[in-house]
C-alpha positions, 0 to 999 in steps of 0.5 A: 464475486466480480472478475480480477482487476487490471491495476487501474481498475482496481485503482478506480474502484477504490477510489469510488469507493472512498468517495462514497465512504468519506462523502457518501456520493459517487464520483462523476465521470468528470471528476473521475477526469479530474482525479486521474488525469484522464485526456478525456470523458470516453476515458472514464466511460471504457474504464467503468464499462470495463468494472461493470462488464467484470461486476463489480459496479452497475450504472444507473440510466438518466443520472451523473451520479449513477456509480452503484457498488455490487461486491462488499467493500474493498479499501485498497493500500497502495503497493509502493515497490519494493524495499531492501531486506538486506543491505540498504538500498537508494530508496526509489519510490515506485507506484505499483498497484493498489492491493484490494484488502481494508487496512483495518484488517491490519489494525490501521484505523486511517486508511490514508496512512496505509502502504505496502512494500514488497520485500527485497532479500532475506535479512529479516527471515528470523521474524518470518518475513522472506523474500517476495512478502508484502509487507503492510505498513502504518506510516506517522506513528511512533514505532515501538522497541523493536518494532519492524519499520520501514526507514530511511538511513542515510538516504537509503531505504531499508526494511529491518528491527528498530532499536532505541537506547539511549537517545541512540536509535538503530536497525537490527537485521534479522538474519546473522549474516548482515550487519545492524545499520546506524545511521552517520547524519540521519534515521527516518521512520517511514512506517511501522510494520502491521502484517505480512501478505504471502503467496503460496506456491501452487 
């Protein structure tokens, strides 16, 4: 098994390995430039140095395309921040890193459609998800009656139950002490929650 990963690295594993997996090449080091807007080829080259040194990819001498995998496949989720799993919250976006698990282990048949967010409070304890899970989400389906969702309420994001009745669409929280959430002017579906990832206190 290959050594852990800094965030970036981790990034350019996987997107190494989509590439071979949606175009069955790998990726030049230009490329690699191009894609995340490194100032220059040495760039490329100390990051795959770095995976090659840690094991997890080998480099073929007298070839641009000299990018070969050593450990199983890994497709990432990106890890977006975090979300409120209390009181609503202004929705800030934020790339963290790319988690290395396969969204199909979560029923995500598209990995494009894959995120995570990490939750913020405990207003969703009574369906097991604390503070400090990371949640794993599917975004561009339509989420079930209760369903736990990722939204956008009123411009603020927020992590909760879905309900739908009646042409009235509202959040539920899990946990007596906060209040549903309905929306005044709008409710966006952000994603449609598929599992939990939790850490163990050692």
């Amino acid at each position: 098994m290959g050594l852990s990963l800094t965030s970036k690295q981790q990034a350019l594993l996987i997107w190494i390995q989509e590439r071979l997996a949606d175009e069955g090449v790998c990726p030049t080091c230009r490329e690699i430039c191009a894609h995340f807007d490194y100032k220059s080829p040495k760039a490329a080259t100390d990051m795959l140095n770095q995976l090659e040194k840690k094991g997890w990819i080998r480099r073929e001498g007298g070839l641009s395309r000299n990018i070969r995998l050593t450990q199983g496949n890994i497709i990432g989720v990106p890890l977006m921040g975090r979300i409120s799993a209390g009181f609503a919250v202004d929705a800030v976006p934020v790339y963290d890193e790319v988690l290395a698990v396969d969204p199909a282990a979560f029923g995500i048949k598209d990995r494009k459609k894959a995120f995570a967010l990490t939750a913020d409070g405990d207003s969703m304890i009574g369906r097991q998800i604390y503070h400090g899970d990371i949640v794993v989400l599917e975004f561009g389906v339509s989420p079930p009656q209760e369903s736990i969702v990722a939204a956008l309420i009123d411009n603020q994001s927020s992590l909760k139950t879905f309900l739908r009745k009646g042409g009235r669409a509202w959040l539920r929280a899990e946990n007596p002490k906060y209040p549903d959430l309905e929306p005044v002017l709008d409710l966006q579906i952000q994603g449609v929650a598929r599992g939990v990832i939790r850490k163990l206190n050692s």
